[in-house]
C-alpha positions in Angstrom: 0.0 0.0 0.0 1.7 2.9 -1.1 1.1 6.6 0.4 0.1 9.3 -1.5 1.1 12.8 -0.4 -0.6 15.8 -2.0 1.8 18.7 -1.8 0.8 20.6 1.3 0.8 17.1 3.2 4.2 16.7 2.0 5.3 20.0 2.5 3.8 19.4 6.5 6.3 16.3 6.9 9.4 18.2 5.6 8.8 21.0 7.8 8.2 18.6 10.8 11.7 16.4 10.3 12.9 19.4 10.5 12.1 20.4 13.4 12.8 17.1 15.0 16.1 17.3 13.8 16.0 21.0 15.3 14.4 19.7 18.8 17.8 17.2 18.7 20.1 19.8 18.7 18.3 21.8 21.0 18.5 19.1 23.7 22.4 19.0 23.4 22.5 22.2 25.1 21.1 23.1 28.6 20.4 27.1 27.1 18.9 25.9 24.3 16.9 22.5 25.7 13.9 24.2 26.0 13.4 25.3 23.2 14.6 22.2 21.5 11.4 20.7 23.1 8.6 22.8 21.7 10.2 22.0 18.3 9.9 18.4 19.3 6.1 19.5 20.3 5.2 21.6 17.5 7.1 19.0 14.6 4.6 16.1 16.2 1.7 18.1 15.9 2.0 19.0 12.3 2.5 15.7 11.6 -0.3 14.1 13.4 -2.4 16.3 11.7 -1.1 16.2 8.4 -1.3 12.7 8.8 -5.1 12.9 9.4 -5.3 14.7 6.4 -3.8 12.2 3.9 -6.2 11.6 0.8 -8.5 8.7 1.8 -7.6 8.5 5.3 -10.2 7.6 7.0 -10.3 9.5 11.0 -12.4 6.5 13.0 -13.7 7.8 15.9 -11.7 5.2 17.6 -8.4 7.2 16.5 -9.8 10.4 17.8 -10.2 8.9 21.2 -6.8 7.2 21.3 -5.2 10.8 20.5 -7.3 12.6 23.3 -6.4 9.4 25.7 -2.7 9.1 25.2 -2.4 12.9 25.1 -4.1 13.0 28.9 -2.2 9.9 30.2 0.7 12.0 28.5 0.2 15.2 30.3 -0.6 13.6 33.7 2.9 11.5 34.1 4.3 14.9 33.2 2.9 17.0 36.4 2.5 13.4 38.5 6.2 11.8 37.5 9.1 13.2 40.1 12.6 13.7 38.3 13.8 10.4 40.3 11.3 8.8 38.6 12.1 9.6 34.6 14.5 6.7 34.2 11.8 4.1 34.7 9.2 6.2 32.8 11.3 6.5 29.5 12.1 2.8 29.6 7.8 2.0 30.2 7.4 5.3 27.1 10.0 2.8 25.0 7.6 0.3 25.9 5.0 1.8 24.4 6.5 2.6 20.8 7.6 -0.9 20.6 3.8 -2.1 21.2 2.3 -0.2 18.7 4.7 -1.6 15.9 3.6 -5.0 16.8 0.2 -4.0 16.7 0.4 -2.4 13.8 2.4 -5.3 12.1 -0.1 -7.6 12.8 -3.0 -5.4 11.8 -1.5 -5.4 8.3 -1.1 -8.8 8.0 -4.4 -9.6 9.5 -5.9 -7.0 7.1 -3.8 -8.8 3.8 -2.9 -7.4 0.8 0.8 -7.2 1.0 2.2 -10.7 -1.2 4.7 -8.5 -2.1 8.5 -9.8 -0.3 9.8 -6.6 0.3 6.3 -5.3 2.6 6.6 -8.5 4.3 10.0 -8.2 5.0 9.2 -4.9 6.6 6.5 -6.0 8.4 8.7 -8.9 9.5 11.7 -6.4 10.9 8.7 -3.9 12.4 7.4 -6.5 14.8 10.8 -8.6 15.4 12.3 -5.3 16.9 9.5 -3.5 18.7 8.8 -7.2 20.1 12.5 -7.3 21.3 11.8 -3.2 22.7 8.4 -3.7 24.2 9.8 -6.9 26.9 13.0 -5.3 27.2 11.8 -1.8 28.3 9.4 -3.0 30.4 11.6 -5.0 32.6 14.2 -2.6 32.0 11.0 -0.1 33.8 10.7 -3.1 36.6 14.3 -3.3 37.2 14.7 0.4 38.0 11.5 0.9 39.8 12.6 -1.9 42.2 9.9 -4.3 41.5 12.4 -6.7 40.1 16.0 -7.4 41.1 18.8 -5.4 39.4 21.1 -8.4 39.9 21.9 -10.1 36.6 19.9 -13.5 35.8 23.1 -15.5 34.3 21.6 -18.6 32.8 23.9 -21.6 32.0 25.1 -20.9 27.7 23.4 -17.1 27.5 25.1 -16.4 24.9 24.4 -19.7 22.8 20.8 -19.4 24.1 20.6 -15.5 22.0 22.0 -17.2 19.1 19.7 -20.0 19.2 16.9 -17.5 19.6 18.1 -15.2 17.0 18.5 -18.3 14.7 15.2 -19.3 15.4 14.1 -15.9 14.1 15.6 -16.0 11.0 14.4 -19.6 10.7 10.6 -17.6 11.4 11.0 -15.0 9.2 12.2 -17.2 6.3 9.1 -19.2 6.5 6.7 -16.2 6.7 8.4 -14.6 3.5 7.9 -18.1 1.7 4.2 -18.4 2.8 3.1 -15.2 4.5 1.3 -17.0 7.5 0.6 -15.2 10.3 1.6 -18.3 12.5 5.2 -17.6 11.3 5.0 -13.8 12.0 3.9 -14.7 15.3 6.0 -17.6 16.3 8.8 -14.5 15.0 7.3 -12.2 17.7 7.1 -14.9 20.5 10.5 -15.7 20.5 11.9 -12.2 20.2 10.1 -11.5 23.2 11.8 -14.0 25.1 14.6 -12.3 23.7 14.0 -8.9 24.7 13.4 -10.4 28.0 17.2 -12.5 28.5 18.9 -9.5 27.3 17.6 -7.0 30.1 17.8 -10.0 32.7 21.2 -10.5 31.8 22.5 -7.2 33.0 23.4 -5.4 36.5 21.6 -3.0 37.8 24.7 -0.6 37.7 25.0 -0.6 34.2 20.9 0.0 33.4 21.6 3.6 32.2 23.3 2.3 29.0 20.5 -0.3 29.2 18.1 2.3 28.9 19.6 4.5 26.2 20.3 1.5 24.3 16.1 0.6 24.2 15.7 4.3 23.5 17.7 3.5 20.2 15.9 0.1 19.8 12.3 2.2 20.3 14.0 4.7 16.7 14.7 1.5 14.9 11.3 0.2 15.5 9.8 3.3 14.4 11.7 3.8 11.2 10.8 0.0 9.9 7.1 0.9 10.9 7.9 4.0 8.5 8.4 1.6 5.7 5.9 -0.6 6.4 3.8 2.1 6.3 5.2 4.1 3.3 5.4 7.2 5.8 8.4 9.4 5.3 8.0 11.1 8.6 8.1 8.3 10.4 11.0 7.2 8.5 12.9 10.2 9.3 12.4 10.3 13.2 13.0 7.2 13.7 16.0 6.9 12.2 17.2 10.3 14.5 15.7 8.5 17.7 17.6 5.2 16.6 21.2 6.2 15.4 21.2 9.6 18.6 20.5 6.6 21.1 23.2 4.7 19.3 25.6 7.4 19.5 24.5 8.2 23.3 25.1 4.6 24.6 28.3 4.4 22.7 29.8 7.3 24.5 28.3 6.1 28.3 29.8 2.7 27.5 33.0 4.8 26.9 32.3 6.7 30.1 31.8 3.0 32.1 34.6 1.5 30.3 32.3 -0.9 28.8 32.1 -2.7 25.2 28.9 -1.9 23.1 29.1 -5.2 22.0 28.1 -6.0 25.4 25.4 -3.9 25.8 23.6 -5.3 22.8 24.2 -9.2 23.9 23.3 -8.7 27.6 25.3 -9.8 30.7 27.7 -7.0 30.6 29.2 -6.0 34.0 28.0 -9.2 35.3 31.3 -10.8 35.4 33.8 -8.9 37.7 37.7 -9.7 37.8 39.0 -11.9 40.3 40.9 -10.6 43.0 44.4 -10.7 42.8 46.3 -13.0 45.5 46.7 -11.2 49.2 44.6 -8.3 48.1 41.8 -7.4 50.6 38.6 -7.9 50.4 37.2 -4.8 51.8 38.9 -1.2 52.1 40.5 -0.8 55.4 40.7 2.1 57.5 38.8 4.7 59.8 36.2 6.7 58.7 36.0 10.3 59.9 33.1 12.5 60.3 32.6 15.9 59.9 29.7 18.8 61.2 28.2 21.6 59.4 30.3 23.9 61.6 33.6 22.5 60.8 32.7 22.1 57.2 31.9 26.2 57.5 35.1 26.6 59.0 36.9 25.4 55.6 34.7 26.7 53.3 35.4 30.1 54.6 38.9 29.0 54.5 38.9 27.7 50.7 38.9 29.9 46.6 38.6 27.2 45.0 35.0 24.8 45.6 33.6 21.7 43.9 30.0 20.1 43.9 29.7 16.6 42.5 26.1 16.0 42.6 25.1 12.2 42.5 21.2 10.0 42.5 21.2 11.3 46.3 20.9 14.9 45.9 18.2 13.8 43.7 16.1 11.7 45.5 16.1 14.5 48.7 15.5 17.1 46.0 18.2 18.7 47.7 18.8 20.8 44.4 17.9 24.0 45.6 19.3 24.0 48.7 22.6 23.3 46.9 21.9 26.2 44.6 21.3 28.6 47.9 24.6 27.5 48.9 26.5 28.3 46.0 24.9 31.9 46.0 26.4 32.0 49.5 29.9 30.6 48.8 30.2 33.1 45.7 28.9 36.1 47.4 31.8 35.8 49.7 34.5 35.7 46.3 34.8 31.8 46.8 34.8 30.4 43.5 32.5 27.4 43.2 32.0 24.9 40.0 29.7 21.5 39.9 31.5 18.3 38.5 29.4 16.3 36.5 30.0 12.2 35.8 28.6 11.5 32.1 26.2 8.8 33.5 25.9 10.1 36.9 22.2 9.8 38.2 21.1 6.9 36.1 21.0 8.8 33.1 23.2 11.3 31.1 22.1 14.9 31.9 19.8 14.0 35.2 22.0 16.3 37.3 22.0 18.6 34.5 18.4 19.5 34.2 17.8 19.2 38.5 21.0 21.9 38.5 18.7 24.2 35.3 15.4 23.2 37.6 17.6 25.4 40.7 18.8 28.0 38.3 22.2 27.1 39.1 24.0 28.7 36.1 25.0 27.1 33.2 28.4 28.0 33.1 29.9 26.8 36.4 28.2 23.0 35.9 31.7 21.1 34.1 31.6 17.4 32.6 34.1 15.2 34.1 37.1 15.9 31.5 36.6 19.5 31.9 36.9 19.4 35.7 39.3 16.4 36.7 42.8 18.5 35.6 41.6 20.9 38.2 40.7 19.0 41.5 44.3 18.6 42.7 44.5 22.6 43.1 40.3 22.4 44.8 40.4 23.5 48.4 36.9 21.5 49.6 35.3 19.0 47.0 31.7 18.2 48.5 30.3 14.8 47.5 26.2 14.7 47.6 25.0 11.8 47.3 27.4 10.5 45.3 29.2 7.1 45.5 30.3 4.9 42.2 31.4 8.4 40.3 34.1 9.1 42.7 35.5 5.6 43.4 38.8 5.4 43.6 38.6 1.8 43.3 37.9 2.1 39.2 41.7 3.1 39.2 43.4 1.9 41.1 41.8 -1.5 42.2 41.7 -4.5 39.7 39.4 -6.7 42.1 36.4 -4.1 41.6 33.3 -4.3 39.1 34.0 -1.1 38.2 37.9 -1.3 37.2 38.8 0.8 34.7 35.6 3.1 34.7 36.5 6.8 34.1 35.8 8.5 37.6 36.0 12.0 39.1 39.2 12.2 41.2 38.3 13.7 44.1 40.3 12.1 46.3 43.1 14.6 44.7 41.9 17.8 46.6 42.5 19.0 49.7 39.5 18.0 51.3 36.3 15.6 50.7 33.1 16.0 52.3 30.9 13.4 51.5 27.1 13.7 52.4 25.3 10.3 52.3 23.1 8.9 54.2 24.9 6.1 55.7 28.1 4.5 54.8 26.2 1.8 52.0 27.4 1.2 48.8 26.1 2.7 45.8 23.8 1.7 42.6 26.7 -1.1 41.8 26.7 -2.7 45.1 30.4 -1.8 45.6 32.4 -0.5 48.7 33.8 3.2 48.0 37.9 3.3 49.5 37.2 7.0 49.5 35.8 6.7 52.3 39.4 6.0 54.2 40.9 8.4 52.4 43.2 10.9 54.6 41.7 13.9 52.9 37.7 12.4 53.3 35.2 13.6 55.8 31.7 11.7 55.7 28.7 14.4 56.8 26.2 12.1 57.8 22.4 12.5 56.6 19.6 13.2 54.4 21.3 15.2 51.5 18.5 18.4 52.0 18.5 18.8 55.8 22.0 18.2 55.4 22.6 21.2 53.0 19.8 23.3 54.7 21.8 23.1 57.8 24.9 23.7 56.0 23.8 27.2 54.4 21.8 28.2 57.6 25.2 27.9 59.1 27.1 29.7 56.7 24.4 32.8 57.4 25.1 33.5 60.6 29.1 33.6 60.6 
């Protein structure tokens, strides 16, 4: 069934892939991220309604109260959904694109009319990858909202098990190009559901943030075959920006993690730590020292030079704002303060960006880890909120630990460390932080917002 577009229609889809494309370089940029959403808003609006006025397009009222429906449901997780929540709701949203390509797959072949190969390839590749995105996302959504465990299900032969199933695909797909049958397309779907599911299983809880960007790229794909399948250039086009951005994104967190991309895509990477070398000790050794708001006043006052690393703590306490009344403080008194940023810290790239934009801290003191690390051994007081894996020392300098050779901030290289956590606990890997015995490290006990409340009612009355 191929499209026809009259010109205005056509002309309606250009203009909205471009402003997708313009939305996607908007949200590179904290200045420019909001506006790189209402071009995101504005592109899906012309073409849901240029899409409604395709010749012979016929608007069921069924359609009309799916729009209204998902635009409500839409609008209510954006007031209801808390910013410690988002990870879990873009893996369900991923969920979501990957259903409707099944759904629509099936709907064409249960509606006929396509003998032609290449449609049924495309119908084929449509449901085969939203099947793998729509039970991948959502246990990728149950694995980060708790429901599930975040420790890695490692089944005896994964890895032969993935080929089998992806073989057994293939096999499916094969079949249903020969015959068209709609038991093939769905035996096909079956088994790339289990697939979807062994691949998310197969990996840590630490390492879910690549997980997550990964489906987002999975959740383009699936919408660019459905383009095809459909004969819709729009659809074409925005997937493919959604699928090859995630793709690019995941590459440069598994960079960030020190991880291989190959890994990501197979499942069951991170699962399998190093041994520890002979002698070395299990845990880190040493005595941890504490630290009041007072005596953290004390060297503040005493310091030019400050650093924030903000981590999923500062977060969860919304302490955001309470962080942004203390920089006002610190720099009123001509003590220069900056915010070190992880690439993946807080579960996904740019979380403590946009909490940091939500406080109006300004853009131009919040630096990514390479921009920051050179200067940390010349910072006077490096605060730590909420903060654990980013600034383990253990990535560098200890073989035995999941998280060898992950990129870290190096804060252990100032003159002092204040770290605010809650209790001494490891973080989102599981894994004990040696920073914690570090000479230069001072632990401030509590909940990250009281904790910073007191810290800046402090700093008032000296």
């Amino acid at each position: 069934m191929e499209a026809i577009y009259t010109p205005p229609i056509a002309l309606a889809f250009l203009v909205a892939a471009a402003l997708f494309i313009l939305a996607l370089r908007g949200l590179s940029n904290q200045e420019t991220a909001k506006r790189g959403n209402l071009f995101g808003i504005v592109g899906m609006a012309i073409a849901i309604v240029a899409t409604l006025f395709i010749p012979d397009f016929k608007i069921h009222p069924l359609v009309v109260v799916a729009i209204a429906g998902g635009g409500a449901l839409g609008a209510f997780l954006a007031v209801r959904v808390g910013m410690t929540q988002m990870p879990e709701l873009v893996a369900l949203l991923h969920s979501f694109v990957g259903l409707a390509a099944v759904l629509v797959g099936f709907a064409l072949q249960l509606a006929g009319g396509h003998a032609d190969l290449t449609h049924k390839i495309e119908v084929y590749i449509d449901v085969i990858i939203g099947a793998i995105t729509v039970t991948g996302s959502i246990l990728a959504f149950l694995k980060l909202r708790g429901s599930v465990s975040g420790k890695p299900l490692l089944l005896p032969a994964r890895h032969m098990l993935n080929l089998g199933m992806l073989i057994a695909i293939v096999v499916f797909g094969v079949l249903y190009g020969k015959d068209g049958h709609t038991w093939a397309l769905a035996a096909g779907a079956a088994v790339a559901c289990v697939l979807g599911v062994h691949l998310v299983a197969a990996i840590g809880g630490a390492d879910m943030p690549v997980v997550v960007s990964m489906l987002n790229s999975y959740s383009g794909w699936t919408a660019a075959a459905a383009g095809f399948m459909l004969s819709n250039d729009v659809l074409i086009v925005t997937g493919a920006l959604v699928g090859s951005s995630g793709a690019i994104l995941s590459y440069i967190m598994c960079r960030a993690m020190n991880r291989s991309i190959w890994n990501v895509i197979f499942g069951g990477f991170g699962a399998d730590p190093p041994k520890a070398a002979a002698g070395a000790p299990a845990q880190p050794a040493g005595e941890v020292l504490d630290i009041d708001q007072a005596g953290l006043v004390d060297k503040l006052l005493e310091s030019k030079q400050v650093v924030i690393v903000p981590g999923y703590g500062m977060a969860v306490a919304r302490a955001q704002h309470a962080v942004r009344e203390l920089t006002e403080i610190l720099r009123g008194k001509d003590i220069g303060v900056r915010f070190a940023i992880h690439p993946v810290a807080g579960r996904l790239p740019g979380h403590m960006n946009v909490l940091l934009a939500e406080a109006s801290v300004p853009y131009d003191i919040v630096l990514e880890m390479d921009e920051i690390n050179g200067d940390l051994p010349s910072t006077d007081v490096v605060i730590v909120i909420g903060a654990n894996d980013i600034v383990n020392p253990g990535a560098e300098d200890d073989p035995a630990s999941p998280i060898y050779g992950m990129p870290v901030l190096q804060v252990w290289k100032s003159k002092l460390v204040v770290v605010n956590k809650r209790s001494r606990a490891a973080g989102y890997a599981g894994v004990d932080n040696p920073l914690f015995y570090k000479p230069v490290t001072r632990m401030l006990f509590g909940d990250a917002k009281g904790a910073i409340e007191k810290l800046v009612t402090e700093l008032r009355t000296r």
